[in-house]
N, C-alpha and C positions, 0 to 999 in steps of 0.2 A: 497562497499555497496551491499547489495542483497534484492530483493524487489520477493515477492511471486506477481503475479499478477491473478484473479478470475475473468473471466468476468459471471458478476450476473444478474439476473432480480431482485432482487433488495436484499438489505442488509439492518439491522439493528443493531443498536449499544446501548446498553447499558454496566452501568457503576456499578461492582458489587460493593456495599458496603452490609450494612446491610440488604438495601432491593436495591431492582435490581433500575436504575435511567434510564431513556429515553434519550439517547443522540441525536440522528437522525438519519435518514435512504435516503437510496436513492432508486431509481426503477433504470431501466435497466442500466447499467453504468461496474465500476470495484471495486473491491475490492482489496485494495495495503497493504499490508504486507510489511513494512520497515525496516531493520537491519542498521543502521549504524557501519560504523568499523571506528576504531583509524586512518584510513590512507584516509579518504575520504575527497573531498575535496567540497566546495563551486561551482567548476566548474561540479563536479560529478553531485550535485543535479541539475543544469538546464538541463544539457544533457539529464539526468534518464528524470526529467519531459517532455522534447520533445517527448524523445522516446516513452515513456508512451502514451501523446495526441495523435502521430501518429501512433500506434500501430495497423495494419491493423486486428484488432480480430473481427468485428462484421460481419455478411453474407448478402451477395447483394441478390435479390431473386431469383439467380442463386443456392446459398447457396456456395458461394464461399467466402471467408476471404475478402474483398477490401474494407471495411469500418470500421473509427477509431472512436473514443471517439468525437473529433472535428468533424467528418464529423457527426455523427448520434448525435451533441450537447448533448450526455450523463452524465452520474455523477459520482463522483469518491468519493469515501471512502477510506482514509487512513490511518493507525494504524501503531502505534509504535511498533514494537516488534525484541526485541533486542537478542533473543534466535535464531534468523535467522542468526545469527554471532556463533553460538556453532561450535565447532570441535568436533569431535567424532573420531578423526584418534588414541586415546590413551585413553585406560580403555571403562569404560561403564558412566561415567560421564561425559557431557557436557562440556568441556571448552570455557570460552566466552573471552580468552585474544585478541581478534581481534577487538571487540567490543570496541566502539567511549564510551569514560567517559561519566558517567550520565549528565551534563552539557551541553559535546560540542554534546551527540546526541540530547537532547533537543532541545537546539537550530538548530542545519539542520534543524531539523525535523520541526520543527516553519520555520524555511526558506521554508521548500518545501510546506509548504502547501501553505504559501503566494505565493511561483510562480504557483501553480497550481490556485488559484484566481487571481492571475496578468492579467494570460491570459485566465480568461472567463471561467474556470474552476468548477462548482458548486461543493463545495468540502464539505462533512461531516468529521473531522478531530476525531481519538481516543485520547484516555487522557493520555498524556504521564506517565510512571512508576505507572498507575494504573491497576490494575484486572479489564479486561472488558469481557462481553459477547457477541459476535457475532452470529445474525442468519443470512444464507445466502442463497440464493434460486440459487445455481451455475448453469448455462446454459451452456450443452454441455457436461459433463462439458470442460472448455476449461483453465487450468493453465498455467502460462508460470514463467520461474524465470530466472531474471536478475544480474544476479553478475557482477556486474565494479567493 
């Protein structure tokens, strides 16, 4: 799995079809960028989501790292996007053979969201294998990326 992580003053989400659709937004929080791969498992996505709520990224007023998602009760944005699984090590075309089937990423992906509201999580979730548009107001900016 590899997961882009954005911590944002806030995100919003829209859904591009014909004309742009309002999906939801959050204020201070993260914005998660998800790839699933063929090899990831059911145990990957609860680990990833702890690791995620306890991710020490937001600043104490020292302005020092020491506060997470849970401690500052934040919000989390989550998107499907499965081009975070490309290989680039051969030609100049993306390879996505690492990449979890349309199916079984679906479903994770519907999994993690549910453990991210299991545990208290206010989660805005993207639309799986649709074209969306993201606006996002990045703070710091501060990205981190997770590969398990």
């Amino acid at each position: 799995m590899k997961v882009l992580i954005q911590r944002v003053e806030e995100a919003r989400l829209f859904l591009k079809e014909e004309e742009l659709k309002f999906i939801g937004k959050i204020d201070r929080g993260v914005l998660v960028f998800v790839g699933i791969e063929a090899l990831d498992t059911i145990q990957n996505l609860y680990s990833l989501a702890d690791k995620i709520i306890e991710l020490r990224i937001f600043e104490d007023s020292r302005g020092r790292l020491n506060y997470s998602l849970k401690d500052e009760n934040l919000e989390i944005m989550l998107l499907p996007n499965f081009t975070l699984c490309a290989s680039v090590d051969k030609g100049r075309r993306p390879s996505f053979e690492k990449a979890a089937s349309f199916e079984r990423a679906k479903e994770y992906f519907s999994l993690l969201v549910k453990i991210f509201k299991d545990k208290g999580i206010r989660c805005v979730e993207g639309v799986f294998g649709a074209h969306m548009i993201v606006e996002a107001k990045n703070y710091g900016p501060l990205n981190i990326i997770i590969s398990d």
